[in-house]
C-alpha positions as CSV (number, residue, x, y, z in Angstrom):
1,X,-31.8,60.0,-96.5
2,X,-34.5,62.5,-97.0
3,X,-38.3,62.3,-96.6
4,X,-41.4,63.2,-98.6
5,X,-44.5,63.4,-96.9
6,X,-47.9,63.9,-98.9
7,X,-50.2,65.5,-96.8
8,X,-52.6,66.9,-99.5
9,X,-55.6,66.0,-101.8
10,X,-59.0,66.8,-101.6
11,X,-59.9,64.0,-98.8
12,X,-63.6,63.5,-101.8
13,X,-64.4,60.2,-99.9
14,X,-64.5,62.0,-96.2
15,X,-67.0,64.4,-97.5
16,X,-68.3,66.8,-95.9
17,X,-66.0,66.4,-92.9
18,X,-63.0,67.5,-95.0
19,X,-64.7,70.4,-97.0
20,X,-63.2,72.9,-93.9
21,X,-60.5,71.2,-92.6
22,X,-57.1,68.6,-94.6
23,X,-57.6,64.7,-94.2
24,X,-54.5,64.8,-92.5
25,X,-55.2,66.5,-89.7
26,X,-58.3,65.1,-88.5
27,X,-57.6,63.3,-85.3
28,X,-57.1,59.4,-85.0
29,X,-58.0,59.1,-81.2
30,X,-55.8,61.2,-79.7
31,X,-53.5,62.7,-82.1
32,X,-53.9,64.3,-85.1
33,X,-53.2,61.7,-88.5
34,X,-50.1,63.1,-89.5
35,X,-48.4,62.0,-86.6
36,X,-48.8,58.5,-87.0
37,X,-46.0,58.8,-90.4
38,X,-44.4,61.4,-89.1
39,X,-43.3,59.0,-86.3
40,X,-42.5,56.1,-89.2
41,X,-40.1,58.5,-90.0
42,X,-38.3,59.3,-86.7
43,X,-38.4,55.6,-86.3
44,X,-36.7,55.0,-89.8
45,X,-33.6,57.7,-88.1
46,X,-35.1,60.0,-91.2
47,X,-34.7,63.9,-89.8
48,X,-35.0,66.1,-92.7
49,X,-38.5,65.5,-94.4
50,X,-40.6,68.1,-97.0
51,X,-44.2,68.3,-96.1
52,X,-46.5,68.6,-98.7
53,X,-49.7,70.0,-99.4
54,X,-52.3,71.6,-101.1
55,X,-52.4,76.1,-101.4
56,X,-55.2,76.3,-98.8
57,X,-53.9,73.7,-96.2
58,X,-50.2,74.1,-95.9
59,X,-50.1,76.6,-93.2
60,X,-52.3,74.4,-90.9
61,X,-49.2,72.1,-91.1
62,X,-47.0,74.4,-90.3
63,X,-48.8,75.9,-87.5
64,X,-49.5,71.9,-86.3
65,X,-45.8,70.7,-87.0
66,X,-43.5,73.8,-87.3
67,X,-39.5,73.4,-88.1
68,X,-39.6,70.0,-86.4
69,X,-36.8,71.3,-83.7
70,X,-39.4,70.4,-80.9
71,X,-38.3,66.5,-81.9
72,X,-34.9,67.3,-83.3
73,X,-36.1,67.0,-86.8
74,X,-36.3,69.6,-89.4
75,X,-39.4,70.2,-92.0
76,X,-39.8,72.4,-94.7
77,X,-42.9,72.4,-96.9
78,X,-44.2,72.6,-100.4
79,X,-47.5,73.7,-102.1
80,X,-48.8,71.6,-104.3
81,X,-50.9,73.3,-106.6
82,X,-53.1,70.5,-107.7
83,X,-53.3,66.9,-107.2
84,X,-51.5,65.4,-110.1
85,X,-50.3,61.7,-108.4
86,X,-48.0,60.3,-106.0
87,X,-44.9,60.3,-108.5
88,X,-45.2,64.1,-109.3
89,X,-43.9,64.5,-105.2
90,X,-40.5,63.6,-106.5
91,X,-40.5,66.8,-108.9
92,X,-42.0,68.8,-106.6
93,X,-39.2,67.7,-104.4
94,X,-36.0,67.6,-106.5
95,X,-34.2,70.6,-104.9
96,X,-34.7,69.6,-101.7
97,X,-33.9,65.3,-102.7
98,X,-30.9,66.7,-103.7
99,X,-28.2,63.7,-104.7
100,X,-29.7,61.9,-101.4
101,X,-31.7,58.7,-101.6
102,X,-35.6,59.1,-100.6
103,X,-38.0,57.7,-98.7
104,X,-41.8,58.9,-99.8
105,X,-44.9,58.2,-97.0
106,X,-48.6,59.3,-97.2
107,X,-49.8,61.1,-94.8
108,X,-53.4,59.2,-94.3
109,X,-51.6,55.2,-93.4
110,X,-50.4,54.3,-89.8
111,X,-48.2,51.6,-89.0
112,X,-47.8,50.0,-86.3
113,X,-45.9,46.1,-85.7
114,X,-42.8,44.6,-83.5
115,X,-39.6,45.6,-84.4
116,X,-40.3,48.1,-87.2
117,X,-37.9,50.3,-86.3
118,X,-35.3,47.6,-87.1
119,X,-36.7,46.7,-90.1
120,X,-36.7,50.5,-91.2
121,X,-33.4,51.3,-90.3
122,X,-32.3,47.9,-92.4
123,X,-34.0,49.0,-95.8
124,X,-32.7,52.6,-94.8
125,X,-28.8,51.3,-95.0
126,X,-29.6,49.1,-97.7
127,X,-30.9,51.8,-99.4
128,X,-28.3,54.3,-98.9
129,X,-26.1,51.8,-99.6
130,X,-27.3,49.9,-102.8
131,X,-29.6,51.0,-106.3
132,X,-32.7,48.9,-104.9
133,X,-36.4,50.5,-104.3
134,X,-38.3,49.2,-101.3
135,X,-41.9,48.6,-101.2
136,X,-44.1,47.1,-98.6
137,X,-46.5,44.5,-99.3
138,X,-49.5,44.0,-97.2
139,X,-52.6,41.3,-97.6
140,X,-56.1,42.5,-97.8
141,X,-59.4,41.1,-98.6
142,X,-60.1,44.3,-101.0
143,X,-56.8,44.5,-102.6
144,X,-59.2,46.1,-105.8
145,X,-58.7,49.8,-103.7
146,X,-54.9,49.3,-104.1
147,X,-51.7,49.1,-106.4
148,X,-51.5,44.8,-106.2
149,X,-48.6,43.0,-106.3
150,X,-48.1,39.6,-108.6
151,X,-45.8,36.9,-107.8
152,X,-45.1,34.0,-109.9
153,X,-44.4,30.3,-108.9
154,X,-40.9,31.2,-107.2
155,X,-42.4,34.3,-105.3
156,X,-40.8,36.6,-107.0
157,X,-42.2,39.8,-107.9
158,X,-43.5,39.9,-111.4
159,X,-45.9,43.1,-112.1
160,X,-47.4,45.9,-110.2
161,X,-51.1,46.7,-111.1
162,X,-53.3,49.7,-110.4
163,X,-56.4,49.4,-108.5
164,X,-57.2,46.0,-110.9
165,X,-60.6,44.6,-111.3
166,X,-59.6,41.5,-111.4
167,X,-56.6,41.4,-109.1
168,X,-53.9,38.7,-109.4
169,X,-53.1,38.4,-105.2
170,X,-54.2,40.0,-102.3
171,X,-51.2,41.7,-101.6
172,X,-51.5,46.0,-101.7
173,X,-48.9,48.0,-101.8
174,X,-49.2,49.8,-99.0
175,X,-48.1,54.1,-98.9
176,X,-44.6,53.6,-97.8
177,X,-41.3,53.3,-100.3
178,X,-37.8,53.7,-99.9
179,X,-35.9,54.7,-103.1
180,X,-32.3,55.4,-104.7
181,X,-31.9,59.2,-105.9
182,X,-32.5,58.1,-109.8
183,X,-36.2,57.7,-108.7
184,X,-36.3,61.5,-109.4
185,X,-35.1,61.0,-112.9
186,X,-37.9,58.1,-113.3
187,X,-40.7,60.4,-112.2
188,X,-40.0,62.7,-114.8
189,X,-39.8,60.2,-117.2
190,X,-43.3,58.2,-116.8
191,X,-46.3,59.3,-118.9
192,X,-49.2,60.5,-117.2
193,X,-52.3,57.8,-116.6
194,X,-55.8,57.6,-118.0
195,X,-57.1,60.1,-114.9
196,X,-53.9,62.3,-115.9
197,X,-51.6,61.7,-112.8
198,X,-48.4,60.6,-112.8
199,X,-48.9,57.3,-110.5
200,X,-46.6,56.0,-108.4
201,X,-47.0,52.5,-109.5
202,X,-45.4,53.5,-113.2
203,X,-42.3,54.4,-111.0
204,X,-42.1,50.8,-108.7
205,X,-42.6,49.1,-112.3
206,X,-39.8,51.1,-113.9
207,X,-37.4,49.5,-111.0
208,X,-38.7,46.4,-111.3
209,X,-37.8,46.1,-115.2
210,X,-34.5,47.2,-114.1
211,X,-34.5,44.4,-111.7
212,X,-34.4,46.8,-108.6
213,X,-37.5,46.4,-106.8
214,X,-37.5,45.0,-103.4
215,X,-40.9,43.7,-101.3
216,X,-40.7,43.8,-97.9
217,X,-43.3,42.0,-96.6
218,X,-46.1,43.0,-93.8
219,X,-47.0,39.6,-92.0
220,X,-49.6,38.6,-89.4
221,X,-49.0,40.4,-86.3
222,X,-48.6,43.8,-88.3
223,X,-51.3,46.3,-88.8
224,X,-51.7,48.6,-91.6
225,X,-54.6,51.0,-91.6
226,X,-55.7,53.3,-94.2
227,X,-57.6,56.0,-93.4
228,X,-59.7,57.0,-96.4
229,X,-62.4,56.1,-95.9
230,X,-65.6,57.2,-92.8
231,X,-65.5,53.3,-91.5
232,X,-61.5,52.9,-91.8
233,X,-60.9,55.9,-89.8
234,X,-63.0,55.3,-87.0
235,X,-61.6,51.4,-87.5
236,X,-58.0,53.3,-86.9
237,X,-59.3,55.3,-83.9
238,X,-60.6,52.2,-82.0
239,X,-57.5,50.2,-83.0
240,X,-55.5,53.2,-81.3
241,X,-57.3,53.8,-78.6
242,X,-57.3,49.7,-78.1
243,X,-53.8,49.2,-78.2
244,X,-52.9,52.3,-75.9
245,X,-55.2,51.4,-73.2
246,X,-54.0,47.9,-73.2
247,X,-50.1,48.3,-73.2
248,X,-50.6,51.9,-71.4
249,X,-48.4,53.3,-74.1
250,X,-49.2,55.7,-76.9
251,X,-48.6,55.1,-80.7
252,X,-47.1,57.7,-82.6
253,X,-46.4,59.8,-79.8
254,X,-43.3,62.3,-81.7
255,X,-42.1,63.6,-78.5
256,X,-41.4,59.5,-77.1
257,X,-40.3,58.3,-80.5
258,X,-37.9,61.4,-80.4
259,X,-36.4,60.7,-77.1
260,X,-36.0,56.8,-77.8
261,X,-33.9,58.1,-81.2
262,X,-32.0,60.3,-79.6
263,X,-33.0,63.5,-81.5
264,X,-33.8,65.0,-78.5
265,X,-32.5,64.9,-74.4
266,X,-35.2,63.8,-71.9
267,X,-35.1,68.0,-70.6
268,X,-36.3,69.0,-74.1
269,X,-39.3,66.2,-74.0
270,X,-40.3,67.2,-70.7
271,X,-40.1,71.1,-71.5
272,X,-42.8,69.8,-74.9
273,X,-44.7,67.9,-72.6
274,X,-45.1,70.6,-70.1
275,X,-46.8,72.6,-73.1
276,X,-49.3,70.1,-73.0
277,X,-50.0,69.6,-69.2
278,X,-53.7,68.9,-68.5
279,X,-54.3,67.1,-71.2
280,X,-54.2,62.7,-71.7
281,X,-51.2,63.2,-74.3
282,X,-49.1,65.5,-71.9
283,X,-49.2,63.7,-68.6
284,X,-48.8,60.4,-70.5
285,X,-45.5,62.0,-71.2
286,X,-44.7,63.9,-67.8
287,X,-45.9,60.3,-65.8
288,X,-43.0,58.1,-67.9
289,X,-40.4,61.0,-68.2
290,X,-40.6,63.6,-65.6
């Protein structure tokens, strides 16, 4: 499986903090944002994954991320020359999709829960293995900021609605889907929207008239942050910056999540980690490894 990760757009609503520098790579506590999906997708045994993002910003990515051989990965990256919706990644991406299914992650949501790992790698196989789309469904008490999710009496799925007024559940759809290789057929199919972008939720409601639309769903216990905002990023920073001081173990850490894969041999994490000696994130990773 192959991985898209959208790590572009304008970042209007973190004005003027993101006028000189991409959304993505601000830092949420100690690490910069990208890392956080980036690490979704070591965890979800994804190793090949197209970075993209916008003319001016894409060489601060690959200065920050390079070929992704430091965690066994590799990364290539596309410009994209204007932000023109989710869906439009999958054309952007097509040669490098290739006839492989793909999984499609935004570069401003983190993640973090028990076992997801397992539940990745499960909608991973069933994914490779079936026609199905995955999507994650999470409950919020604004779900008017996101694509909402309808059920009817049975809980099944029955509609997928834009940023609604009046929404019809509290569930979001959060920036994280799995999907067979016809999804690249699908994008290039949809109209464009009102605002002129091709949006990703035309493409989970094509599936779902075909009857091949999974929900996974995000329950209590689970955290999903979204970063767009001033107050939800430093929301995300203090969750972080909880979490890791209480368990004494960092989230979204590349070179750990690596290791525990087995993309890379305990020699190479320590040879990273000794790049970073001196700092928090380095001697985290020197005291548990070295």
């Amino acid at each position: 499986m192959k991985a898209l990760l959208l790590a572009g757009g304008t970042g209007s609503r973190l004005f003027p903090v993101t006028l000189g520098v991409s959304k993505q790579l601000l830092p949420v506590y100690d690490k910069p944002m990208v890392y956080y999906p980036l690490s979704v997708l070591l965890l979800a045994g994804i190793r090949e994954v197209l970075v993209i993002s916008t003319p001016e910003d894409i060489e601060q990515y690959e200065r920050l991320l390079g070929d992704g051989s430091q965690w066994g990965i590799t990364l290539l990256y596309k410009v994209q020359e204007r932000p023109n919706g989710l869906a439009a990644a999958f054309i952007l991406g097509e040669a490098f999709v290739g006839s492989d299914p793909v999984c499609l992650i935004l570069g401003d949501n983190i993640f973090y829960g028990l076992d997801f790992s397992t539940q990745l790698e499960a909608v991973v196989e069933r994914t490779r293995l079936g026609s199905k789309a995955t999507i994650f469904g999470f409950t919020v008490k604004d779900p008017q900021r996101y694509g909402v999710i309808e059920y009817d009496t049975e809980g099944e799925v029955i509609s997928i609605e834009e940023k609604p007024e009046y929404p019809k559940s509290q569930q979001a759809v959060v920036g994280l889907y799995f999907y067979p290789n016809e999804v690249v057929a699908i994008a290039k199919g949809i109209q464009p929207s009102a605002r002129g972008e091709l949006e990703i939720t035309a493409v989970n409601q094509a599936f779902l008239e075909r009857q091949q639309l999974q929900v996974e769903n995000l329950g209590r216990g689970f955290a999903w942050l979204d970063t767009g905002t001033h107050e939800s990023l430093l929301e995300a920073s203090q969750f972080i910056e909880t979490v890791e001081k209480r368990q004494g173990l960092k989230i979204g850490c590349l070179e750990e999540v690596a290791y525990q894969k087995g993309f890379i041999t305990k020699e190479q994490l320590v040879q990273q980690a000794k790049k970073l000696e001196g700092t928090p994130y380095g001697d985290y990773l020197l005291a548990r490894y070295a």
